[in-house]
C-alpha positions as CSV (number, residue, x, y, z in Angstrom):
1,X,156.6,115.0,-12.9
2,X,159.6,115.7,-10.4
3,X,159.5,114.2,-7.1
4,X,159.0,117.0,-4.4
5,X,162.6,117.9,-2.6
6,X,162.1,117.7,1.3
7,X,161.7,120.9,3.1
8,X,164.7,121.6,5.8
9,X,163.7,121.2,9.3
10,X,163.8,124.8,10.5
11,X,166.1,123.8,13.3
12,X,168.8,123.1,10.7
13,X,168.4,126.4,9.0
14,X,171.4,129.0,10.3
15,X,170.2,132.3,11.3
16,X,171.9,134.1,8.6
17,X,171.9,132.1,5.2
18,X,175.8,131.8,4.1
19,X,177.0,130.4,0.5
20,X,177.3,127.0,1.9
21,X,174.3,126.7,3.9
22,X,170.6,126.1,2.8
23,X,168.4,129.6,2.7
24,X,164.8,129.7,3.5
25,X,162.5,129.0,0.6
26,X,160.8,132.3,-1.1
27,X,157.8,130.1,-1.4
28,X,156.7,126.6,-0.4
29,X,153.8,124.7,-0.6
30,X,151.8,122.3,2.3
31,X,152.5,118.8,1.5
32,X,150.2,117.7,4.5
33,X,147.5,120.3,6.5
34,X,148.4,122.2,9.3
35,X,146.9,123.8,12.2
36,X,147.9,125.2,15.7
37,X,146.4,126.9,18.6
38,X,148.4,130.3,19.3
39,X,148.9,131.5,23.1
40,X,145.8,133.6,23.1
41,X,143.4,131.2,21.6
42,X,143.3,131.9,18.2
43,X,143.7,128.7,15.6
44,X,145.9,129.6,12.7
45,X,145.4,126.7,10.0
46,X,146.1,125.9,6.4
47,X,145.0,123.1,3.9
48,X,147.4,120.8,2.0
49,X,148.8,122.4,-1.4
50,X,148.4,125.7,-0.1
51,X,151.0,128.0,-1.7
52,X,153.1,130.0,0.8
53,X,155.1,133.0,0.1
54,X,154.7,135.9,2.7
55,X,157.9,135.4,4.7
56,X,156.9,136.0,7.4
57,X,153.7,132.7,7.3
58,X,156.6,130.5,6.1
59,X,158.9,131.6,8.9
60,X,156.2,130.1,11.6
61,X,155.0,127.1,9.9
62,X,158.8,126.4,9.0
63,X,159.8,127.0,12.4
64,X,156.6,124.8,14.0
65,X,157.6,121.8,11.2
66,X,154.6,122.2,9.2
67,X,155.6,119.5,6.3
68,X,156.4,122.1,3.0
69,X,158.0,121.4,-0.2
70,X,159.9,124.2,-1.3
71,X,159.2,126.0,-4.6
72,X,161.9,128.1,-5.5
């Protein structure tokens, strides 16, 4: 079995993906649970080995450093 690749920190990800920068993964998958309280109260959590690809999901637990290992 491959080892897992580790997941970019979303700080490190540009903006706009170029040729010769890393892009944001189409799908990822938790190597590690994750949870977070938003502003307004509401807990927002996932399990490990849960399979991420709506962009926008990955987008917030990418840029709040949720551990992922990227499938694509």
């Amino acid at each position: 079995m491959a080892r897992p690749r580790k997941a970019t920190p979303a700080d490190e990800l540009p903006a706009e993906p170029t040729p010769e920068s890393p892009r944001a993964p189409d799908a990822a998958r938790l190597i590690r649970p994750y949870a977070y309280i938003d502003d307004s109260g509401r807990r927002h959590s996932w399990h490990a080995g849960y399979v991420v690809d709506a962009p926008d999901e990955l987008a917030v637990l990418m840029s709040r450093g949720a551990h992922l290992e990227h499938l694509d």
